[in-house]
C-alpha positions in Angstrom: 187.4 -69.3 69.9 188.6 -65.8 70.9 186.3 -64.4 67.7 183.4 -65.9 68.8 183.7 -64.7 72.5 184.5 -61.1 71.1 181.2 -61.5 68.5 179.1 -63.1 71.6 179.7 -60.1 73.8 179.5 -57.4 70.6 175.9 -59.1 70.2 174.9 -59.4 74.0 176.1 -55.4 74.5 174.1 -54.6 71.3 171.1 -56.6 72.8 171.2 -54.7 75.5 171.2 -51.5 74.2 168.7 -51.9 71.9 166.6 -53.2 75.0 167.4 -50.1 77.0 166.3 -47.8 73.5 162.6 -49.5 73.4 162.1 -48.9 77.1 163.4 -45.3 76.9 160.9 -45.5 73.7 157.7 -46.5 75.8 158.3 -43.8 78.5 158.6 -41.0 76.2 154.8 -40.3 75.9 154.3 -39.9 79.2 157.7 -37.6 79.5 156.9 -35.3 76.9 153.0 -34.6 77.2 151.2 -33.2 74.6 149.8 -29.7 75.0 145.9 -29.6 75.1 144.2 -28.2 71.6 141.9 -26.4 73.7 142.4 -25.0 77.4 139.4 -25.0 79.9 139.1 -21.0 79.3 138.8 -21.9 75.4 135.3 -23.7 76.2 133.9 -21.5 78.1 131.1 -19.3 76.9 131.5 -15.7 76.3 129.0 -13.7 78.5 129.5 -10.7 76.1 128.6 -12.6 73.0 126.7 -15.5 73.7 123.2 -15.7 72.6 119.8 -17.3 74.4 120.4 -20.4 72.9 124.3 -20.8 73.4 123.8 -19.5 77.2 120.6 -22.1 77.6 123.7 -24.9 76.9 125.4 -24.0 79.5 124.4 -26.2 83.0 122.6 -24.7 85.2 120.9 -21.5 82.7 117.5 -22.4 81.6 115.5 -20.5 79.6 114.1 -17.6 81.8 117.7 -16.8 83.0 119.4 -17.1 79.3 116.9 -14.2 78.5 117.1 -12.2 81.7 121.1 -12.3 81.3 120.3 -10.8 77.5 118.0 -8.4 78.4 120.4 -7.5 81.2 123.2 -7.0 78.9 121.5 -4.7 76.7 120.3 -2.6 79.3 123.6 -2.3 81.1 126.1 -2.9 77.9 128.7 -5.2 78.1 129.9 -7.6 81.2 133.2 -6.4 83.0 133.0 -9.3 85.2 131.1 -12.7 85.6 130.7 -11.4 88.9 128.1 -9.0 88.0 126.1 -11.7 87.2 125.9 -13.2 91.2 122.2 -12.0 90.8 121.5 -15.4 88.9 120.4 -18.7 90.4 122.7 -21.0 90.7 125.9 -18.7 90.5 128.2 -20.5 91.8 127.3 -23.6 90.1 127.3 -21.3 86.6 130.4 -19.2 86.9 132.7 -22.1 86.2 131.2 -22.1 82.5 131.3 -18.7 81.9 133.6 -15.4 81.0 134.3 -12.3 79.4 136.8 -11.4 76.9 139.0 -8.8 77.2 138.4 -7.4 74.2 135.1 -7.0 75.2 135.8 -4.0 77.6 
């Protein structure tokens, strides 16, 4: 009698643990989070290198203003800032999708 109680409470305690691992289980996803492959910066487009057709993808830059924003940059040379590029419509709207390398300076 005394070997079954002992093997009863041996199974319930083992039970229970192994309960309490598949819970701990479930939660670790949302513990441990995965680092992004790409950050926000990563998909932004390079003022410096873009071309027309790249800067026409970004929202907000049609046509007219992908080339003005070429024909800028050769005339000036290179971007220090996506600030120097308040003179487009829609700035504030575009900035957001836009920056400039460091290596680029």
């Amino acid at each position: 009698m005394k070997t079954n109680q002992k093997l009863l409470e041996v199974q319930t305690l083992g039970i229970w643990i192994f309960t309490t691992f598949l819970l701990l289980l479930s939660y670790i996803p949302s513990i441990v989070k995965d680092q992004p492959k790409y950050t926000s910066d990563y998909l932004k487009i390079d003022i410096n290198k873009a071309d027309e057709l790249t800067l026409e993808k970004v929202p907000y830059i049609g046509e007219e203003t992908a080339k003005l924003i070429i024909e800028d940059r050769s005339i000036r040379g290179y971007y220090k800032s996506v600030q120097e590029l308040k003179w487009i419509k829609n700035f504030e709207k575009v900035k957001d999708y836009l920056k400039v390398e460091e290596e680029n300076e």
